[in-house]
VOBA-1610 file (N, C-alpha, C; in pm, whole numbers, padded with zeros to 5 digits, always signed):
BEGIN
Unk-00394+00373-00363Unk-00529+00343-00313Unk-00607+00473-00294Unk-00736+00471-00367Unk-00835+00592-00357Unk-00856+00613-00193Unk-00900+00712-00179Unk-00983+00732-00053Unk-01124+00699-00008Unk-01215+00658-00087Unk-01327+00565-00082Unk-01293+00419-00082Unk-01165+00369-00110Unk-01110+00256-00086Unk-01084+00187+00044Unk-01040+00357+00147Unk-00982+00311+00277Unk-01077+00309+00381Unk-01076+00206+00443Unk-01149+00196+00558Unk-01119+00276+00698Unk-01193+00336+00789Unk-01192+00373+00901Unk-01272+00341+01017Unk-01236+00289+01107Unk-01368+00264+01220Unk-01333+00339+01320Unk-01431+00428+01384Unk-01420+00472+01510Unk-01490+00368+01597Unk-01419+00419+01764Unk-01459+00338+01891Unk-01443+00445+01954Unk-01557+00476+02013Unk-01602+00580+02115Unk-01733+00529+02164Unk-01740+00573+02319Unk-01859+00534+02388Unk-01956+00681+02423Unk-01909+00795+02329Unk-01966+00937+02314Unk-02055+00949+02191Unk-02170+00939+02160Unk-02236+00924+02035Unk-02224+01105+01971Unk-02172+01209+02043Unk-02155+01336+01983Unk-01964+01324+01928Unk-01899+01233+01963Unk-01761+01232+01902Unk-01820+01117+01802Unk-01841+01034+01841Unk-01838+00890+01724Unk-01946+01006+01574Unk-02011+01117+01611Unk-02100+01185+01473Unk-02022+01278+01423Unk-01937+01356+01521Unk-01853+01484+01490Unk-01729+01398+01373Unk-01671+01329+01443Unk-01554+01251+01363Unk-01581+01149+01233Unk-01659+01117+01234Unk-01745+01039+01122Unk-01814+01127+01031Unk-01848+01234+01037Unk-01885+01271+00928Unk-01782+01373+00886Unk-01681+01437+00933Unk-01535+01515+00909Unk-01459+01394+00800Unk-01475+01283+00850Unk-01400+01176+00787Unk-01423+01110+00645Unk-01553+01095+00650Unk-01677+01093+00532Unk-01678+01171+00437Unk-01678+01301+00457Unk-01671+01433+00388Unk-01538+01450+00347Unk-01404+01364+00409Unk-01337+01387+00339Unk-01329+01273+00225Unk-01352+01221+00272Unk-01397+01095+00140Unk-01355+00950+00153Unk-01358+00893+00312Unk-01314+00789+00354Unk-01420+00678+00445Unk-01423+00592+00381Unk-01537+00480+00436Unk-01518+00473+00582Unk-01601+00487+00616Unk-01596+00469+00803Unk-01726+00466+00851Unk-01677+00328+00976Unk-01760+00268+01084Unk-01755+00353+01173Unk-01829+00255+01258Unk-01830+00353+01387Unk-01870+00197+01509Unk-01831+00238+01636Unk-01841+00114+01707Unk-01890+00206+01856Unk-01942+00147+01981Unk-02000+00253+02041Unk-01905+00202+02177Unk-01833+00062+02163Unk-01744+00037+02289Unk-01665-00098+02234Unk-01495-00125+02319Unk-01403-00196+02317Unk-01460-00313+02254Unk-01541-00389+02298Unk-01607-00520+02223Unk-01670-00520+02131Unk-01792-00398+02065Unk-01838-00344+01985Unk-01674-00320+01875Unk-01609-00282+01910Unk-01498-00259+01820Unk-01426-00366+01749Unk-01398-00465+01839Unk-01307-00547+01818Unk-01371-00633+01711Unk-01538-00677+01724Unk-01587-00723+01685Unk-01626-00659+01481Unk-01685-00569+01530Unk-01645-00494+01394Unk-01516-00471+01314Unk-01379-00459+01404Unk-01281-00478+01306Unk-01230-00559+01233Unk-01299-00712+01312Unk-01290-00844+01245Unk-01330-00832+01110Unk-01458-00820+01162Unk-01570-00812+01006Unk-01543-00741+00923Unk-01488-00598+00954Unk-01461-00519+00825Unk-01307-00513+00798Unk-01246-00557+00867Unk-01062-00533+00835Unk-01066-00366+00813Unk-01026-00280+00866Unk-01047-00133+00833Unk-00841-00112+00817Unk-00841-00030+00747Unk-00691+00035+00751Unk-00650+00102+00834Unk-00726+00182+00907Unk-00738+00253+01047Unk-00814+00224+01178Unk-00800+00233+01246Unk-00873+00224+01368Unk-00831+00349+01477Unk-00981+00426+01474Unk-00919+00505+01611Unk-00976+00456+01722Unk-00982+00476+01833Unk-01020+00421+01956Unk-01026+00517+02091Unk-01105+00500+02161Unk-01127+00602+02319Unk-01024+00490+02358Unk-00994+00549+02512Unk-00947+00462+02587Unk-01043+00433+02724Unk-01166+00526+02775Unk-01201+00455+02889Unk-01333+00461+02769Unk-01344+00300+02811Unk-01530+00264+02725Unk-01594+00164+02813Unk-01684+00192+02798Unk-01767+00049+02922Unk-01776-00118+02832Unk-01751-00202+02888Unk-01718-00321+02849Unk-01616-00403+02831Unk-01527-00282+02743Unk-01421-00333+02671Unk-01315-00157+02672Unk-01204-00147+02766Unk-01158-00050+02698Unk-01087+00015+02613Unk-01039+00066+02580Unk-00933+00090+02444Unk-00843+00027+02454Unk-00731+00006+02584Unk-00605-00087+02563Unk-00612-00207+02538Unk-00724-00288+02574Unk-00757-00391+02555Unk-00773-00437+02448Unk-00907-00366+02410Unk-00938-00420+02248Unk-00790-00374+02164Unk-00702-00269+02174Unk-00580-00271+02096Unk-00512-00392+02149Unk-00442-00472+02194Unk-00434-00591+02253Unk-00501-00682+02198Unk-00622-00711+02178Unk-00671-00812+02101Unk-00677-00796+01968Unk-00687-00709+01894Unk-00681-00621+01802Unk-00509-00707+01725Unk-00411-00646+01807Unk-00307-00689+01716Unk-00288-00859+01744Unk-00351-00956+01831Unk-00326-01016+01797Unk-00380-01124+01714Unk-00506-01001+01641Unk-00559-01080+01502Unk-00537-01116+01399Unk-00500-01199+01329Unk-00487-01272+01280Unk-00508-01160+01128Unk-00428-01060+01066Unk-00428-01033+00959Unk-00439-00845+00993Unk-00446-00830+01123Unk-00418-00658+01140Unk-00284-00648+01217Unk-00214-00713+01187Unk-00118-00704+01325Unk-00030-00555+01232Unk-00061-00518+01114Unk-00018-00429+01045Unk-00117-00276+01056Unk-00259-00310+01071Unk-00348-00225+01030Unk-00295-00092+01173Unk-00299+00011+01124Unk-00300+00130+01207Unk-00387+00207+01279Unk-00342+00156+01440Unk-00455+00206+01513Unk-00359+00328+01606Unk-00443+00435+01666Unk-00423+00549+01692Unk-00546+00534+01837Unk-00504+00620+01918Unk-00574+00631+02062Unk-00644+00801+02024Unk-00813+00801+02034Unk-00818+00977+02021Unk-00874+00929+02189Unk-00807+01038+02312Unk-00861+01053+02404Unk-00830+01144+02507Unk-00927+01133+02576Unk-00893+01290+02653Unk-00785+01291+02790Unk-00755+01171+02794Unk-00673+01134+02854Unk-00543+01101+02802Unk-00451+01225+02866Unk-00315+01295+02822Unk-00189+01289+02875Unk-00226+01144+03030Unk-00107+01138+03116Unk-00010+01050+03067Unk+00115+01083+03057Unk+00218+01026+03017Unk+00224+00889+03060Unk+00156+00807+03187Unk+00132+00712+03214Unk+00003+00586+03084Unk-00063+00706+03079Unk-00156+00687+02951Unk-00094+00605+02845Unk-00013+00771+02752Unk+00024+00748+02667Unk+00072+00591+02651Unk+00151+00558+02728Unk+00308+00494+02751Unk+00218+00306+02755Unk+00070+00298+02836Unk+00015+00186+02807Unk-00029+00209+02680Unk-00099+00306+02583Unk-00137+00206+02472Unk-00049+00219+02376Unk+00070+00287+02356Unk+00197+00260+02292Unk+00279+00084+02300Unk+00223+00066+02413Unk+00276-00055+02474Unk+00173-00148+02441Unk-00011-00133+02436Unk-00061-00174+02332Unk-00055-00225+02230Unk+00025-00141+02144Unk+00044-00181+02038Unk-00012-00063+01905Unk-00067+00068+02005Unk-00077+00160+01898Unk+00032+00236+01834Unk-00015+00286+01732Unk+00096+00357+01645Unk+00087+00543+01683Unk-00025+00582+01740Unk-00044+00680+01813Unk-00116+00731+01883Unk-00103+00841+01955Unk-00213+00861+02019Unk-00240+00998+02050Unk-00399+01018+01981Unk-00382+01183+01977Unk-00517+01152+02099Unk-00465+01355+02105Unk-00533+01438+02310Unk-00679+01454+02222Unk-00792+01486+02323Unk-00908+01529+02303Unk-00848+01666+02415Unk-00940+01779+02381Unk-00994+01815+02229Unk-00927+01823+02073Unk-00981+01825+02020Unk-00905+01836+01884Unk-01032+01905+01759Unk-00953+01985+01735Unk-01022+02042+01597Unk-01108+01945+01505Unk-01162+01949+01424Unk-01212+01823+01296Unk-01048+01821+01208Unk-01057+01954+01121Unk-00986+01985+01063Unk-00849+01927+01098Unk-00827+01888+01184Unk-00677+01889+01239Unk-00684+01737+01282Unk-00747+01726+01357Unk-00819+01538+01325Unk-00764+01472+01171Unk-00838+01557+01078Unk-00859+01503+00972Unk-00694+01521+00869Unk-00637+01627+00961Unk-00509+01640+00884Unk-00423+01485+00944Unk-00469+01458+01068Unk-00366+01389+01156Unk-00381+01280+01086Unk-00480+01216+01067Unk-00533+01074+00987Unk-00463+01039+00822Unk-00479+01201+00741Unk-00436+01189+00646Unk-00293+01131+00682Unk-00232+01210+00746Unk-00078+01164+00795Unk-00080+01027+00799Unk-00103+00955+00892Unk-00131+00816+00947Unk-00127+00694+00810Unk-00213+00800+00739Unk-00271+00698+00605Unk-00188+00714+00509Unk-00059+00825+00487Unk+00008+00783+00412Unk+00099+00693+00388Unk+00154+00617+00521Unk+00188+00503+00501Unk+00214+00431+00432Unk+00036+00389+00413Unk-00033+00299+00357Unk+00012+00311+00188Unk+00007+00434+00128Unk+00074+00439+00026Unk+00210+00388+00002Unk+00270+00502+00088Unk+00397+00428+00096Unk+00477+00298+00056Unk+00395+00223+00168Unk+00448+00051+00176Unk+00372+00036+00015Unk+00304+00089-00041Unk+00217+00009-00173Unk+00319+00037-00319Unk+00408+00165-00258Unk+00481+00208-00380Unk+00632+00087-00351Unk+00652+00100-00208Unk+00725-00009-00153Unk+00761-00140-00239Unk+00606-00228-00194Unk+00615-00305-00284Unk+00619-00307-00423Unk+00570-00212-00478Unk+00563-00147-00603Unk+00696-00151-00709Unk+00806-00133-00568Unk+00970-00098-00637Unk+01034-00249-00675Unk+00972-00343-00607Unk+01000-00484-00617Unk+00919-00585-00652Unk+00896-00633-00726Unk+00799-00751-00832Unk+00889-00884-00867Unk+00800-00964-00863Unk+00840-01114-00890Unk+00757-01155-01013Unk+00800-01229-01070Unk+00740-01270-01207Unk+00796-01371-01263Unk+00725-01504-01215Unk+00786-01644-01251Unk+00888-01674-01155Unk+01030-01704-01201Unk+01154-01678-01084Unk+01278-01569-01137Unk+01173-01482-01168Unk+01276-01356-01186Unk+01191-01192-01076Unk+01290-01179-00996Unk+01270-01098-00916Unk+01305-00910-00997Unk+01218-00854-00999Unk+01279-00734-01057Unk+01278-00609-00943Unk+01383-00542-00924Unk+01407-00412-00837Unk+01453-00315-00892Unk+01367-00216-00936Unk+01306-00103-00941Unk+01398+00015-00957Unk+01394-00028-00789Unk+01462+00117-00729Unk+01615+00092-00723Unk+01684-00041-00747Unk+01806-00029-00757Unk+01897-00112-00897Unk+01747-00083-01020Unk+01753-00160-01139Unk+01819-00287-01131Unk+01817-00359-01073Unk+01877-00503-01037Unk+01786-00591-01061Unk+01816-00751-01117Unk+01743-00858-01171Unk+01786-00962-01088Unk+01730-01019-01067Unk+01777-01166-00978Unk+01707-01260-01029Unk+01741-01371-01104Unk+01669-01505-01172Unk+01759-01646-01074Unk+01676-01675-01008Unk+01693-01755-00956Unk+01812-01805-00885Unk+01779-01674-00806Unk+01938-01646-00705Unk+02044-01576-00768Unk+02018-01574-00901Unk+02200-01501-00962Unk+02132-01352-01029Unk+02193-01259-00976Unk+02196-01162-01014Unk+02203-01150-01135Unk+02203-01047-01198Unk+02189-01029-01372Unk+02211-00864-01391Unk+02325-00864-01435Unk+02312-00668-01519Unk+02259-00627-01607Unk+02171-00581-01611Unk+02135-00520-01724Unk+02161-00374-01751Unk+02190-00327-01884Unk+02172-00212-01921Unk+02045-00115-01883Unk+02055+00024-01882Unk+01926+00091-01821Unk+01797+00053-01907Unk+01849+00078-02020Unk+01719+00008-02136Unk+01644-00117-02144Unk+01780-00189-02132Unk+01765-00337-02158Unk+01652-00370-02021Unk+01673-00329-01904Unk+01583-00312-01761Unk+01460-00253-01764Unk+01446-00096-01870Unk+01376-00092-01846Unk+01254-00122-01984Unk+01295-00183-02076Unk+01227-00241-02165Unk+01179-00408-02074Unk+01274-00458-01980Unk+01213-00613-01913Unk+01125-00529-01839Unk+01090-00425-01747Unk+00993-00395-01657Unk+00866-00350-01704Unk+00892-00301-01833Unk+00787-00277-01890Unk+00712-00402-01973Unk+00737-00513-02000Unk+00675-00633-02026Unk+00610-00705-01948Unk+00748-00710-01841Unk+00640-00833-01709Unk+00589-00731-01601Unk+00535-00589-01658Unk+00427-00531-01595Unk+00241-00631-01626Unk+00298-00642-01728Unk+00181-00738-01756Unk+00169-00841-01842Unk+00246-00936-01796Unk+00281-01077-01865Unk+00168-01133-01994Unk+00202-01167-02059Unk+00114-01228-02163Unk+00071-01096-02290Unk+00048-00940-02187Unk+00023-00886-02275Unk+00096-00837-02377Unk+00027-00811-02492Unk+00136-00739-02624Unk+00158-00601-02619Unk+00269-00538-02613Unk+00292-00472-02620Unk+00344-00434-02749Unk+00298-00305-02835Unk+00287-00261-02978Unk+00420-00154-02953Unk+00512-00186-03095Unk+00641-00149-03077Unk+00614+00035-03073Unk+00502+00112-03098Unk+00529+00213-03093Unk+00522+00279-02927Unk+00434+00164-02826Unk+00394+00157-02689Unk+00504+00215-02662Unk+00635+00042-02681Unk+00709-00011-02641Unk+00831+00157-02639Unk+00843+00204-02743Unk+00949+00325-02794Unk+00891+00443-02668Unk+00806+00443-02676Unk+00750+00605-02594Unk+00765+00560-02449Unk+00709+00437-02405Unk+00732+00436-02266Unk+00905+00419-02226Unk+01010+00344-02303Unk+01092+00302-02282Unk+01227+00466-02363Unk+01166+00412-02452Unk+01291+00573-02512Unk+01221+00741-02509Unk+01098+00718-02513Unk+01054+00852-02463Unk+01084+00995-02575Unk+01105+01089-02546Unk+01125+01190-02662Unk+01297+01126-02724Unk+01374+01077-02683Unk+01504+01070-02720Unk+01533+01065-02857Unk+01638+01131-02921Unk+01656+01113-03019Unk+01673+00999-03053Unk+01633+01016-03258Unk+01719+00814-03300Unk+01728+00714-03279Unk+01597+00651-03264Unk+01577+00587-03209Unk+01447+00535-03324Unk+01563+00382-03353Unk+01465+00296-03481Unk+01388+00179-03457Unk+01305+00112-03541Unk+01272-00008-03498Unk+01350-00109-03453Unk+01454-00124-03551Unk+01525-00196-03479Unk+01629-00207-03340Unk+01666-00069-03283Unk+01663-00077-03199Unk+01608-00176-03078Unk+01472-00153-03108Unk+01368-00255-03027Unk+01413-00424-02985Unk+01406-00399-03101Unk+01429-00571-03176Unk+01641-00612-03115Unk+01712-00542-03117Unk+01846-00538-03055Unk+01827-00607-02933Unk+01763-00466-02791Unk+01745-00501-02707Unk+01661-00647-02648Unk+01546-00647-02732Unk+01513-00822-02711Unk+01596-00888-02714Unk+01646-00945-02834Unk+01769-01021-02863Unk+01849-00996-02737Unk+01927-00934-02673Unk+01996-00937-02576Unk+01922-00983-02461Unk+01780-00956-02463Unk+01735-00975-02325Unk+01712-01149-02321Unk+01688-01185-02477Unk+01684-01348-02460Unk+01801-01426-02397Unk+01923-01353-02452Unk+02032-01414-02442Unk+02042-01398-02305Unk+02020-01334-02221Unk+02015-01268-02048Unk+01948-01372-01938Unk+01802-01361-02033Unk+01672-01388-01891Unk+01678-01507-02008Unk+01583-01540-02096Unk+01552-01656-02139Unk+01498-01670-02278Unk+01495-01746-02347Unk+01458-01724-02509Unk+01325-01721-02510Unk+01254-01809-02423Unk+01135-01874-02420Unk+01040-01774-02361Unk+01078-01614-02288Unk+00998-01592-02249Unk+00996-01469-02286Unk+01013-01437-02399Unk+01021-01332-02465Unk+00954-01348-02661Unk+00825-01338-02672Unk+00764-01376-02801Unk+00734-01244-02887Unk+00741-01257-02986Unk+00734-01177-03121Unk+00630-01203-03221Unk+00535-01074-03192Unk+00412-01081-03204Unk+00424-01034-03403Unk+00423-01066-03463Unk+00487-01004-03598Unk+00363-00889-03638Unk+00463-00784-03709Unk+00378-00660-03724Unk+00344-00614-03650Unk+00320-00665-03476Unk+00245-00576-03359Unk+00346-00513-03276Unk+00435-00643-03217Unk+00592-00565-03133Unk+00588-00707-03035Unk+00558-00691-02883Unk+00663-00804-02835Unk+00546-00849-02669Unk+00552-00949-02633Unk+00493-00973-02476Unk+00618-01092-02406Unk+00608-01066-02267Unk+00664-01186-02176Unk+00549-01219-02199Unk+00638-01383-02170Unk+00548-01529-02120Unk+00618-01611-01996Unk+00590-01634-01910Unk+00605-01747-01816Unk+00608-01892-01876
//
C-alpha cells in the first residue's frame, strides 16, 4: 500500500499541534484528517475508516480514552491502529489507554521528525499483515501457502514439487488469465539452464493429474491459464 493510500486522523483540542503534525504528515505523503475533540473524532473515524488514529488524551467533550473505547468497539476498526500523542506521561496514564485499547502511546513534546519516524513504524504493520496475507491465497477450494509451499484442496494436503508449486502459483495469481509459455519459463525457471518447451507442458500434465484436469487449459501456440 502507497502512502497517499493511508489514512491518518489526528484528535487534538490544540489547533498549533493538530497544524504542526498534519502538515509533517502530509509532506510526508500521507492522507490525513484532523478532528479538534473525542466526539469530533470518533465521528470522523466512522466516516473515513483511517489506518491510524492519533489522539490527545485530555479534550473537552469527549476524551481520548473514551473515544479509544468507542473507537474499538466499531464495528470494522477493532484492527485499525491508534496511538495516544500526549503530554501526559504518568504511568497511571499510560496503563488506562493501553487498557483502552491503544497500541501506543507517545510523550509530548516530540520532534516532527521523530513523530514522523514513530508513525512510519506503526504503519509498517500494515504492510506486514498485507504480505501476510499475501503468503496465503485461496482460489476456488484450493488453498495455496507460499511461505511453506504447501497445497491444500479441499482438506487434503497435496505435495508438490518446487516447480510444479511454483508454476500452480503463478497461474491462480490470476485465474482465467493466459499466461504465454515464454512468461511462464522466466518467471518460473528464470536464468536456469535447459530448460525446453516441453518441459512446460510435463509440469502441467502432472499438475492435472494432482489438482484437476479441468482447471488447467491450453491455450494452443500461446502457453496455459487456470480456470475455476
Amino acid at each position: 500500500m502507497k502512502k497517499k493510500d493511508i489514512k491518518i486522523l489526528l484528535v487534538d483540542d490544540e489547533p498549533d499541534i493538530l497544524e504542526i503534525v498534519a502538515y509533517n504528515l502530509s509532506a510526508e505523503g500521507y492522507d490525513v484528517y484532523t478532528a479538534k475533540n473525542g466526539a469530533d473524532g470518533v465521528a470522523k473515524a466512522k466516516k473515513k475508516m483511517p489506518h491510524l488514529i492519533i489522539l490527545d488524551v485530555m479534550m473537552p467533550e469527549m476524551d481520548g480514552i473514551e473515544a479509544c473505547e468507542i473507537l474499538r468497539r466499531t464495528p470494522g476498526m477493532e484492527n485499525t491502529i491508534i496511538t495516544f500523542l500526549t503530554a501526559r506521561g504518568e504511568d497511571y496514564s499510560q496503563v488506562a489507554g493501553f487498557d483502552a485499547g491503544a497500541d501506543d502511546y507517545i510523550t509530548k513534546p516530540i520532534k516532527p521528525k521523530v513523530l514522523v519516524s514513530k508513525v512510519n513504524a506503526l504503519l509498517r504493520r500494515i504492510k506486514n499483515e498485507e504480505n501476510a496475507q499475501e503468503d496465503i491465497t485461496k482460489v476456488g477450494d484450493i488453498v495455496i501457502n507460499r511461505e511453506e509451499y504447501k497445497i491444500v484442496k479441499k482438506g487434503k494436503e497435496i505435495i508438490l514439487p518446487r516447480k510444479e508449486f511454483e508454476l500452480l502459483a503463478l497461474l491462480t495469481s490470476k485465474p482465467s488469465k493466459v499466461f504465454k509459455r515464454e512468461v511462464i519459463l522466466d518467471k518460473v525457471w528464470g536464468n536456469e539452464v535447459v530448460v525446453g518447451g516441453r518441459t512446460i507442458d510435463v509440469h502441467i500434465r502432472k499438475l492435472r493429474e494432482k489438482i484437476g484436469e479441468d482447471h488447467f487449459k491450453t491455450v494452443k501456440g500461446v502457453g496455459y491459464k487456470f480456470v475455476l
